[in-house]
N, C-alpha and C positions, 0 to 999 in steps of 0.2 A: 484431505486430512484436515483437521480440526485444529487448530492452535491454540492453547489454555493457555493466554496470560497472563501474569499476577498469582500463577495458581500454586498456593504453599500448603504442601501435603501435611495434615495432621499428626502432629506430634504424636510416639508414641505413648500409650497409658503408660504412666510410672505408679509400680506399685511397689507397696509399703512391706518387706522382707519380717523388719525389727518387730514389729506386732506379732509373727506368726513364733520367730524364735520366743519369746518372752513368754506367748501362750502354752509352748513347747513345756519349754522348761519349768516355767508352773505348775503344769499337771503333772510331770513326771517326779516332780518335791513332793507332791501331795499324796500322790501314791506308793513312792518307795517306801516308807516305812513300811506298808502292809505289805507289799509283795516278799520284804526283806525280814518280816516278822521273826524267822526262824533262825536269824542270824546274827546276834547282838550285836557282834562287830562291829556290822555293816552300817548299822541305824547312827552306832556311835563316829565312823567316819564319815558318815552322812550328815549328822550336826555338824562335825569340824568344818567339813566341806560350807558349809553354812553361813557358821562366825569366819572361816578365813574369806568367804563372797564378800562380806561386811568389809573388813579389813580392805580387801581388792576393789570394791567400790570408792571408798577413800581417795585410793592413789588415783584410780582413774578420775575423778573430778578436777586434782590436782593436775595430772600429765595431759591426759588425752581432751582436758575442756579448756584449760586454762593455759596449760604451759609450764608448770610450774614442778620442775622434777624433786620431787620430796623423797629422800633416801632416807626418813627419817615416820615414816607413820607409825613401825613400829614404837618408836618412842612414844605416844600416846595413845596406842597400844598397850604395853608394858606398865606406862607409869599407873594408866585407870586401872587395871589388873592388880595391882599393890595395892593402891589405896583400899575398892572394898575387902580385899583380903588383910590387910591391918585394920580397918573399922571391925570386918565379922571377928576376929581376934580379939582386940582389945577392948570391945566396946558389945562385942556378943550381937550386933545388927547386921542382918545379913536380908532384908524384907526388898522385893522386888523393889517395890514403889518409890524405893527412897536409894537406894544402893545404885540403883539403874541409873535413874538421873542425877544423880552424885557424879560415876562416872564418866557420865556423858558432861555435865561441867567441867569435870579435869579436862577431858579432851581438850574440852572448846577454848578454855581459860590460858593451857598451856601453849595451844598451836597458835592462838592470839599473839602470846609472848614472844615466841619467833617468829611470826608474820610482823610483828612490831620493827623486831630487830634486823629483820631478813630483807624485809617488802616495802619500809613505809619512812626508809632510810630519804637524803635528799638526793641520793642519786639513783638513777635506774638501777636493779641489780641486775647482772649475767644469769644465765642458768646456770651457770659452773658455782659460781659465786653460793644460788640456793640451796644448788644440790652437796655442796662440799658442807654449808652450812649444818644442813638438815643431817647429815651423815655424822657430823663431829659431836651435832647433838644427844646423835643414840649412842654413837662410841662412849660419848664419854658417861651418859647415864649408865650403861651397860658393865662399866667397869666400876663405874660406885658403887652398885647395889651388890656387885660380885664381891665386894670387903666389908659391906656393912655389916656384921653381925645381928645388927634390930628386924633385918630381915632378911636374915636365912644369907645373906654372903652367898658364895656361891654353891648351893645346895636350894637356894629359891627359897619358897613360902609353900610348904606341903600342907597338906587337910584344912583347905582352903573350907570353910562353914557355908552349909548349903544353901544355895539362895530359894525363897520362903515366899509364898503369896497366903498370905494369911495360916493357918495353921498347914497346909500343904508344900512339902519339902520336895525341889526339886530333882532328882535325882536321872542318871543316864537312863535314856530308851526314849523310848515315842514321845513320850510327854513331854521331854526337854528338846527333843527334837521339832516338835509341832512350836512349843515356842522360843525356838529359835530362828524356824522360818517364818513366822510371826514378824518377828521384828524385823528380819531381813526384808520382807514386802512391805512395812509400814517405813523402809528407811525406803526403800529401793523407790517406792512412788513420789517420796518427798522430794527424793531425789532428781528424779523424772520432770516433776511437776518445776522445782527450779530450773532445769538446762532447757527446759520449752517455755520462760517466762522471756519476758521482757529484759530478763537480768543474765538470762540463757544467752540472747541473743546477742547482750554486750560478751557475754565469752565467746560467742562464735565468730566475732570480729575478734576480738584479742587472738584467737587460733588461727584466725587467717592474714590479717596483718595488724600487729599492735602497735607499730608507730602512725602508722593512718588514723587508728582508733584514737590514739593519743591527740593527733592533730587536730581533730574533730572538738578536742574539749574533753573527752573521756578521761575521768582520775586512773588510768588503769590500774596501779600497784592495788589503789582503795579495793579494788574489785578482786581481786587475785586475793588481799589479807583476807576477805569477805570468805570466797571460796574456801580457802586454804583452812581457814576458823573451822568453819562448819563440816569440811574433811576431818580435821580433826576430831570435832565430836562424836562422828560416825567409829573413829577407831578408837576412840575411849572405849564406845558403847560396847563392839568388837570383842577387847580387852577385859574388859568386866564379866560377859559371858561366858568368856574364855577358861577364863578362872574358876568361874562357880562351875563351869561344867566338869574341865580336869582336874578340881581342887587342887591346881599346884598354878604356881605362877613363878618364873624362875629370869635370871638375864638374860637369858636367850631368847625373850620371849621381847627383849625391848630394843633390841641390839641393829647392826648392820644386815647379820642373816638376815630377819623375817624382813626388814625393810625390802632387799634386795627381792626375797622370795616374792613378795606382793608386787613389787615393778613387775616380775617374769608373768604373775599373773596375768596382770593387764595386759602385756605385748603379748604374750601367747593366746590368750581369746581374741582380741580385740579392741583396741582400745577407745575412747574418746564413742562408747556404745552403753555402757553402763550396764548391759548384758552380758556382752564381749568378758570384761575379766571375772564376771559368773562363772560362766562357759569354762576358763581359763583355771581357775580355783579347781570344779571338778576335775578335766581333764590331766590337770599335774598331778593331783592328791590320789587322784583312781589310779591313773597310771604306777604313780610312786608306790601305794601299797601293792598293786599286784606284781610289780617285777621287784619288791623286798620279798616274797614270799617264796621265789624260787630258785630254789638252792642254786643252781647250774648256773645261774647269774647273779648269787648274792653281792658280790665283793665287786661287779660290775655295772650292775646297774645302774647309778649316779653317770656313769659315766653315758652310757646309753641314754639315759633321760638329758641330760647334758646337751647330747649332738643332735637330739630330737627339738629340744627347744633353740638350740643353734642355726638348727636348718628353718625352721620356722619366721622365728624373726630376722635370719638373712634375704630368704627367700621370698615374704609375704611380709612386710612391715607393718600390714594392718590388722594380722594374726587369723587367725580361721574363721571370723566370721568375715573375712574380707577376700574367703572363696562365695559366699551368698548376700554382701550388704553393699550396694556401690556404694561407690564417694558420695554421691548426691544425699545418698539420705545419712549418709555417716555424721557428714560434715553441716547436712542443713539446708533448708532450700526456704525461702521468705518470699513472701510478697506474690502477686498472681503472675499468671501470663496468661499473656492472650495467643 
């Protein structure tokens, strides 16, 4: 008999899962409109499903990369959502080019203001601390605009003025659905391309230990208001959409619900994947219309969807794509081995 010693068996090939879902679920955006041509609805909860990925992309840069539990994205959500809906109003501008990026300043401007107040404080903040923060902030916005008379109180802001790329008016179907996964992929890569940067990889120490990272000389909070800013601008962007698509924009649209809805998002697909609360978006919204649509379970179903996402996030914390995505590639892997 032979004795091999020193002899260390070859690791196995690790391969990359997140590429193939992402591939996935690209082509299937790109072709349900046509498949669904026949079906107006469907196209139309097919954009929602969209702008609310947007929305869900958000949180997860905040929760699943950073740490930082935000109960409050719909607030910048909601607030960009008024703004171009009182501009196309009062001022008759409702032109992509400039509405778009208008909203996406509010986001950014606003979630600055509480990353100022929240993150950049001189003492470390608690999660309890941001997320109580972030929550009081939508509360209480939610309730102002539900008494303001200047904007619809609570009846919202109805016949929201269509958003316009040169002489062409946006209006529901395919067209506003192609550009709204438009922007969803031009957010979704930017996205991408920051949590694999160099700036990525300080939040991937922040997620795995942020008093080491601290120790090391890291400003962390600097890094978290950085993230948290630009999450925000993502749910302006969101918001703004949102509006031009269902011409209404109401306080419920900026409030504690959609915040909380968009956390379920992410933990239910996935989180800290950027595809994960994609995933998450569809499968609550597809689900939620189809079991509102049948009678035998009308007055039920919240409740059923309920202990579906119950069982989910009790049973799997890292949500459905965490039956196909190990820890390894979820959380990061740097530097070679030999």
């Amino acid at each position: 008999m032979v004795k091999l010693s020193g002899f260390i068996p070859p690791a196995r090939e690790f391969r990359s899962v997140l590429p193939i879902i992402e591939l996935a679920v690209l082509i299937s955006a790109l072709i349900a409109p046509w498949v669904l041509i026949s079906t107006p609805e469907l196209i139309t909860l097919g954009t929602n499903i969209l702008i609310l990925s947007l929305l869900a992309i958000s949180f997860d840069l905040c929760w699943g990369y950073s740490g930082i539990m935000s109960f409050g994205q719909a607030l910048f959500f909601g607030v960009a959502g008024y703004v171009v809906a009182l501009v196309g109003r009062d001022f008759g501008y409702s032109y992509g080019w400039g509405a778009l990026p208008l909203a996406m300043a509010v986001g950014l401007l606003l979630s600055f203001f509480f990353a100022a107040f929240l993150l950049l404080g001189r003492r470390t903040p608690s999660v309890i601390f941001v997320s109580l923060g972030t929550l009081t902030g939508a509360y209480a916005a939610e309730r102002l605009v539900s008494g303001w008379q200047y904007v619809g109180a609570g009846n919202g802001m109805s016949s929201v003025k269509l958003l316009q790329f040169g002489d062409v008016e946006m209006v529901e179907g395919i067209g506003f659905y192609h550009l709204a996964l438009f922007i969803l992929v031009v957010a979704y890569l930017v996205s991408r391309v920051i949590v694999r940067s160099q700036f990525g990889l300080v939040l991937a120490g922040m997620r795995q230990n942020e008093e080491r990272l601290a120790f090391l000389g890291y400003r962390i909070q600097v890094f978290k208001a950085l993230i948290f800013s630009f999450a925000g601008m993502l749910a302006g962007l969101a918001g703004a959409i949102f509006a031009f698509h269902q011409g209404f924009i109401g306080p419920g649209n900026m409030g504690p619900g959609l915040s909380t809805t968009a956390v379920l998002y992410a933990l239910f697909g996935g989180g800290g994947t950027l595809i994960g609360p994609v995933v998450g978006v569809f499968l609550i919204e597809t689900i939620s219309y189809f079991l509102a649509d049948q009678d035998a379970i009308k007055q039920y179903w919240p409740v059923i969807l309920g202990a579906l996402l119950l069982s989910v996030v009790a049973f799997k914390p890292t949500g459905i794509l965490g039956f196909f995505v190990t820890a390894r590639e979820r959380i990061g892997s740097y530097g070679g081995r030999r």
